[in-house]
C-alpha positions as a printed NumPy array, in Angstrom:
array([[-21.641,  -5.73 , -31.335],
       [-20.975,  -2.067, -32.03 ],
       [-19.269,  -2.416, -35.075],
       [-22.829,  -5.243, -36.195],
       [-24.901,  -1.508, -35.368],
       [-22.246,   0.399, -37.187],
       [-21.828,  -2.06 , -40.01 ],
       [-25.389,  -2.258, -40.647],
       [-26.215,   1.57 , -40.802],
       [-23.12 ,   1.791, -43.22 ],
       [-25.106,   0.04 , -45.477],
       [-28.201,   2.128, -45.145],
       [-26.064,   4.833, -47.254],
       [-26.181,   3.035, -50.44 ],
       [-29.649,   2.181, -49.974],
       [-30.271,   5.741, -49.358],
       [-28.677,   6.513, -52.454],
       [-30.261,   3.569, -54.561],
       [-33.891,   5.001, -52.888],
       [-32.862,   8.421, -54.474],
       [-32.831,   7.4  , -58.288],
       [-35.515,   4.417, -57.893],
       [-39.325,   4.466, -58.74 ],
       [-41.854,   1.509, -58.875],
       [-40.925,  -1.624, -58.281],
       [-36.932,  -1.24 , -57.874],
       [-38.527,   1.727, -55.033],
       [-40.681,  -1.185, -53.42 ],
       [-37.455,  -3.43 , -53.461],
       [-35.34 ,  -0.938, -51.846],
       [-38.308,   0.343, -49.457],
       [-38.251,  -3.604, -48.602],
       [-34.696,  -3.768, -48.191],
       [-34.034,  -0.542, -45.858],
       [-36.788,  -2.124, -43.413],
       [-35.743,  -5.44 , -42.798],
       [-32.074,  -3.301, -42.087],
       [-34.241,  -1.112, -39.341],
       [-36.59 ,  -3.434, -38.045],
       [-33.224,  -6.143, -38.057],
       [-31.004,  -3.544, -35.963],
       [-33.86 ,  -3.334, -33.101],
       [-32.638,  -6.343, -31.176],
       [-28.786,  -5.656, -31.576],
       [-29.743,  -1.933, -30.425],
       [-31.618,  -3.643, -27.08 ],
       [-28.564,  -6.131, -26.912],
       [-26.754,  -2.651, -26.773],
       [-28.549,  -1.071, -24.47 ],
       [-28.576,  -4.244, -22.058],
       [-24.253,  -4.712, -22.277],
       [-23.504,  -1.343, -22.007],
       [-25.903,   0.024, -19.363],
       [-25.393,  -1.369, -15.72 ],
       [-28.329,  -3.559, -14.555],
       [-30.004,  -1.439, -12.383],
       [-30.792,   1.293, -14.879],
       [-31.774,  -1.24 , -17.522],
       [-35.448,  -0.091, -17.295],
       [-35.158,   3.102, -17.253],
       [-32.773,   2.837, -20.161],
       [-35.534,   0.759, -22.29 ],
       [-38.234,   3.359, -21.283],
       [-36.164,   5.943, -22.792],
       [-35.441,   4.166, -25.373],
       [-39.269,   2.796, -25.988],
       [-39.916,   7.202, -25.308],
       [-37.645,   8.074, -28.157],
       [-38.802,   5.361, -30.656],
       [-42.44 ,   6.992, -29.556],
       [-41.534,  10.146, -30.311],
       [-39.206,  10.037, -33.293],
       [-42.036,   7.505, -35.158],
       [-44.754,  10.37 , -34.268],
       [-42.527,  12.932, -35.58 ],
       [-41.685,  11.267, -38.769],
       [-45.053,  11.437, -40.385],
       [-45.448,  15.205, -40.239],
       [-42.002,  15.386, -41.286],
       [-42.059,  13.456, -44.496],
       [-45.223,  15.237, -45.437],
       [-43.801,  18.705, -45.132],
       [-40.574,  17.379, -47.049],
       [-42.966,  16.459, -49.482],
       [-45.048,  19.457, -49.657],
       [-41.886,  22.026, -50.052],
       [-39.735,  19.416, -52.213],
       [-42.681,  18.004, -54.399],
       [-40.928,  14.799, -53.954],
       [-39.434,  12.255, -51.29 ],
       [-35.429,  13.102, -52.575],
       [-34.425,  15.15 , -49.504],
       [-36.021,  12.558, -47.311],
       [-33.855,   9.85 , -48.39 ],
       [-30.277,  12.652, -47.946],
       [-31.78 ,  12.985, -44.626],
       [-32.375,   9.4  , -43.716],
       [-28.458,   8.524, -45.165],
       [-27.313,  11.504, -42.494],
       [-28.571,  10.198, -40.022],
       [-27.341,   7.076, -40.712],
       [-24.095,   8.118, -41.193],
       [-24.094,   9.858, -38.07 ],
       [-25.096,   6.913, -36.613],
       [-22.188,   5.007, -37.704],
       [-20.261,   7.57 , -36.207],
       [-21.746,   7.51 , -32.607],
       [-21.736,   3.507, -33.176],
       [-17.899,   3.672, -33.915],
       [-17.167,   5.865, -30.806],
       [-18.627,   2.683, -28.222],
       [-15.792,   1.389, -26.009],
       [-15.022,  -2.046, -27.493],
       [-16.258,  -3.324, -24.247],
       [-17.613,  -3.133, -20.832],
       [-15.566,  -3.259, -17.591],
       [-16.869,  -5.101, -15.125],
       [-15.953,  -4.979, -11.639],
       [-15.85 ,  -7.902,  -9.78 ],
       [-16.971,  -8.245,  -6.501],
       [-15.033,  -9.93 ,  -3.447],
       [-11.377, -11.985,  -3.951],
       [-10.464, -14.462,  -6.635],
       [-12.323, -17.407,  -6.789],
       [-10.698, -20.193,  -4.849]])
C-alpha cells in the first residue's frame, strides 16, 4: 500500500510540471487529471491510516486526520490568493504543490513494509 501512496504522488510531479507551462484547455485537462490523483489517494490514505494505526486509536487517528484535511483545505484558499497577488500568476503554486508531493513520496517511502501484529494466547491447536 505505501509504495500505491508513494507511487501515486510520484506522478503528481509531472503533472505539476505539465500545470506549469499549460493554459486553457490542456490547464483544464491537467487541473482534471491532478484531482482524480487527490481525490483517488483519499481511500488508500484511510486504508493507511486503518493498517498502520492499532484499533483502538483508529478514531482519534481519523479525527486528526478529518482536523488536518479541515485545516489545510481552509488554508489553501488564502494561500493561493496571496501566491497570486505577489507572483501575478499561479507558477509558484504548482513548484509548491510538486514539493509537497515529493516530500510526500518521501515520508510514503519511509512506512515499514508492514505491520507486526502480536498475537494473543498459544498456537492454534
Amino acid at each position: 500500500m505505501k509504495w500505491l501512496v508513494a507511487g501515486a504522488l510520484f506522478l503528481q510531479l509531472p503533472v505539476c510540471w505539465l500545470a506549469l507551462h499549460a493554459t486553457g484547455w490542456p490547464m483544464f485537462t491537467i487541473a482534471v487529471f491532478m484531482a482524480v490523483f487527490t481525490l483517488g489517494l483519499q481511500p488508500v490514505v484511510d486504508s493507511l491510516v486503518a493498517h498502520y494505526v492499532p484499533s483502538a486509536w483508529h478514531a482519534r487517528a481519523f479525527g486528526m486526520r478529518f482536523l488536518a484535511g479541515i485545516v489545510a483545505s481552509s488554508a489553501a484558499i488564502p494561500a493561493i490568493a496571496w501566491i497570486h497577488t505577489v507572483t501575478g500568476d499561479f507558477v509558484w503554486l504548482f513548484v509548491t504543490l510538486g514539493g509537497i508531493a515529493a516530500i510526500g513520496v518521501g515520508i510514503a517511502s519511509l512506512l515499514p513494509s508492514e505491520r507486526r501484529v502480536a498475537v494473543a494466547g498459544g498456537p492454534a491447536e
